[in-house]
C-alpha positions as CSV (number, residue, x, y, z in Angstrom):
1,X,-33.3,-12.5,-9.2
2,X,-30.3,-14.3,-10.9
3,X,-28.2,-10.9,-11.1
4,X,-29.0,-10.7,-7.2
5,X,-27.9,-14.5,-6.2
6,X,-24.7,-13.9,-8.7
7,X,-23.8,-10.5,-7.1
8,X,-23.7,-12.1,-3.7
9,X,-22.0,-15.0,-4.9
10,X,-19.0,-12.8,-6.4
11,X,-19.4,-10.4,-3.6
12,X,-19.1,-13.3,-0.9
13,X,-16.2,-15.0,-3.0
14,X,-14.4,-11.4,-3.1
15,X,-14.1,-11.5,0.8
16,X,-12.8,-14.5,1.3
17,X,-10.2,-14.1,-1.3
18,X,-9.5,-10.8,1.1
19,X,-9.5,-12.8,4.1
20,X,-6.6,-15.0,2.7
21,X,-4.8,-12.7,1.6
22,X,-5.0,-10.3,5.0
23,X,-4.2,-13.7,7.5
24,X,-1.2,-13.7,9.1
25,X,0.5,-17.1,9.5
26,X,0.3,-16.7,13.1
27,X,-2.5,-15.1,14.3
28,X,-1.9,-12.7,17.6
29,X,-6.2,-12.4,17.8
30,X,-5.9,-16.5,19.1
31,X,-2.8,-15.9,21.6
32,X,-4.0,-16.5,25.3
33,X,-2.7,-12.7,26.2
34,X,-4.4,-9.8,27.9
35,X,-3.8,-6.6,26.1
36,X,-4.4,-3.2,28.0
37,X,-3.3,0.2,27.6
38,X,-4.8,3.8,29.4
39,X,-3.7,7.1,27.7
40,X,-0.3,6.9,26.9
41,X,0.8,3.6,27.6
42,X,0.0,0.0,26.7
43,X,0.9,-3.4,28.3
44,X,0.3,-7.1,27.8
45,X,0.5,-10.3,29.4
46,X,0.9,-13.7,28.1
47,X,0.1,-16.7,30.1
48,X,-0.9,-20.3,30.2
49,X,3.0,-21.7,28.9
50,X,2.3,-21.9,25.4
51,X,5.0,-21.6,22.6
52,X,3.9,-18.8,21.2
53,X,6.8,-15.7,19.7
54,X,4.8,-12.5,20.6
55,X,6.1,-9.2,21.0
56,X,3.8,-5.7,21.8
57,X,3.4,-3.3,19.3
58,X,2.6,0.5,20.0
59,X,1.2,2.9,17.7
60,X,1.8,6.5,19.2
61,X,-0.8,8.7,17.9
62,X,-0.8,12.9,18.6
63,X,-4.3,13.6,19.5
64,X,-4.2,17.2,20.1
65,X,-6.2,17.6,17.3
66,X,-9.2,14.8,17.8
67,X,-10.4,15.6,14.2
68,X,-6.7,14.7,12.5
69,X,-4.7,12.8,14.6
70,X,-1.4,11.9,13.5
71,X,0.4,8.9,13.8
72,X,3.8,9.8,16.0
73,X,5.5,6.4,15.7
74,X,5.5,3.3,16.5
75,X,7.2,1.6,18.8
76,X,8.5,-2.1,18.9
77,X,8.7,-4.0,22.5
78,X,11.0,-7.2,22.7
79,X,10.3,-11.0,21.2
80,X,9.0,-13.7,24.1
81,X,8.5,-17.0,23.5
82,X,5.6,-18.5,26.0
83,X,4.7,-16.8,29.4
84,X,5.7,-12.9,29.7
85,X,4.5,-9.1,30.2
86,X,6.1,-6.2,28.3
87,X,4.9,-2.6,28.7
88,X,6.0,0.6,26.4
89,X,5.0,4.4,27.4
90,X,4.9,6.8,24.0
91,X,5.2,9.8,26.5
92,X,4.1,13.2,26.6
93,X,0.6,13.6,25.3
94,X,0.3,10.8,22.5
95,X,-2.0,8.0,22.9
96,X,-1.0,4.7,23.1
97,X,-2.9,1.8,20.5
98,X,-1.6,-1.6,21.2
99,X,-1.7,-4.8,19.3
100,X,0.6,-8.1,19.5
101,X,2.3,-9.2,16.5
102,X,3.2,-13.5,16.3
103,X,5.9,-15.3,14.8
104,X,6.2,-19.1,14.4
């Protein structure tokens, strides 16, 4: 019973060291923004006049082979401070995974 409770304790203290480590100072997952992207493109919009530095990020993935797809490029949209939309196409037949990145 007391290897259990001290095995969970380590394993439990293990993730949050992991979690601190893996933060970013300014997390995109809490920025009032609507992320959306359909095949080969992906937008986002950013509302409600907040200060927030934001820019889209694009990973453009070649899917012709579902089992190993392989990772293009990635492609890098503009800063915006506050209230915006930005949209990047990877073209051709990649598919599109977008994500926000945040800067203070």
């Amino acid at each position: 019973m007391l290897r259990t409770k001290t095995a969970l304790a380590l394993a439990a203290g293990a993730a949050i060291v992991a979690g601190l480590f893996t933060a970013t100072p300014a997390s995109a997952a809490r920025l009032p923004c609507n992320l959306a992207g359909s095949g080969d493109s992906a937008s986002a919009n950013c509302y409600s006049g907040s200060s927030y530095t934001w820019r889209l990020v694009v990973d453009c993935d070649d899917v012709s082979n579902p089992k190993w797809p392989v990772r293009d490029r990635t492609v890098y949209g503009a800063w915006h401070t506050g209230d915006g939309s930005d949209a990047i196409s990877c073209g051709g037949s990649l598919r599109a995974q977008g994500h926000l990145e945040a800067r203070s």
